[in-house]
C-alpha positions as CSV (number, residue, x, y, z in Angstrom):
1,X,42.9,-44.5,-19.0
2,X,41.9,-42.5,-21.9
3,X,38.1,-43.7,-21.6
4,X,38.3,-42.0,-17.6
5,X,39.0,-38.8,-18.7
6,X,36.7,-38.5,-21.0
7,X,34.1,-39.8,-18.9
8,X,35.5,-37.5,-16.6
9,X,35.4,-34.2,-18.5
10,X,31.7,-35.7,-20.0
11,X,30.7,-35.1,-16.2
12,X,32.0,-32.2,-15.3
13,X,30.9,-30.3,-18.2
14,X,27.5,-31.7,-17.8
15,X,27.8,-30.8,-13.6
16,X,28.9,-26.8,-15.0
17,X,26.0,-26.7,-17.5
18,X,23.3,-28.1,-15.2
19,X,24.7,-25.9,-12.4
20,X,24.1,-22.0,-13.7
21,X,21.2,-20.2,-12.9
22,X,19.5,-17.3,-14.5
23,X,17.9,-14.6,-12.2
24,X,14.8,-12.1,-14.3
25,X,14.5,-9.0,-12.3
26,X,12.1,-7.5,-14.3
27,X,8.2,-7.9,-14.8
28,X,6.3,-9.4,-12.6
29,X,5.7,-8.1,-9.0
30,X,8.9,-5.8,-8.8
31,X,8.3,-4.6,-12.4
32,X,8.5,-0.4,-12.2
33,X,5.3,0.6,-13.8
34,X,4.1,4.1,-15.5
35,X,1.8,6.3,-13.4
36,X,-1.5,6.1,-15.3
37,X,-1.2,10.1,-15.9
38,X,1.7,9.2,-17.5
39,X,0.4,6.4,-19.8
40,X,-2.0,8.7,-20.6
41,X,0.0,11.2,-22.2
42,X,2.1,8.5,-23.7
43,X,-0.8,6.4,-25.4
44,X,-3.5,8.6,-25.4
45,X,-6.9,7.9,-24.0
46,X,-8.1,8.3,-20.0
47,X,-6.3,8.2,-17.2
48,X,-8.8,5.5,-15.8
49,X,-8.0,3.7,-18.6
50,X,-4.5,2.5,-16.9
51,X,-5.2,3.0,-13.5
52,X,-5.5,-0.7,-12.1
53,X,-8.2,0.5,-8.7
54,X,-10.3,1.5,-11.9
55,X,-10.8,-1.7,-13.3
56,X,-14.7,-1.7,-12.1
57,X,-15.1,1.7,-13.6
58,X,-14.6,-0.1,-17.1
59,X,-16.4,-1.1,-19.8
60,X,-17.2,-4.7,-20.6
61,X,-16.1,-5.6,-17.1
C-alpha cells in the first residue's frame, strides 16, 4: 500500500513539473526597439548606422 503512494506521488509530481510552461515576451519580433536617432545619441556614431532600411548603405555589406 505504501509502494502505491509513492508511485503515486512519483507521478504526479513528475505530471506538475512536465506540465508548466514558460512564456518570453521580449526580443524577438515584438521586442520594442530604439529609434535609430535615439541609438545615436546613446552610442555615438550615425544615425544610418542603426537604421535597419540602411543596411545597403553600409560598409562591408
Amino acid at each position: 500500500m505504501k509502494n502505491i503512494f509513492k508511485i503515486t506521488g512519483v507521478l504526479l509530481l513528475m505530471s506538475m513539473f512536465t506540465s508548466c510552461v514558460a512564456y518570453d515576451n521580449g526580443g524577438g519580433y515584438q521586442a520594442k526597439k530604439l529609434p535609430p536617432g535615439q541609438a545615436k545619441k546613446i552610442y555615438g556614431g550615425s544615425a544610418k548606422d542603426y537604421a535597419p532600411g540602411q543596411v545597403k548603405k553600409r560598409n562591408g555589406y
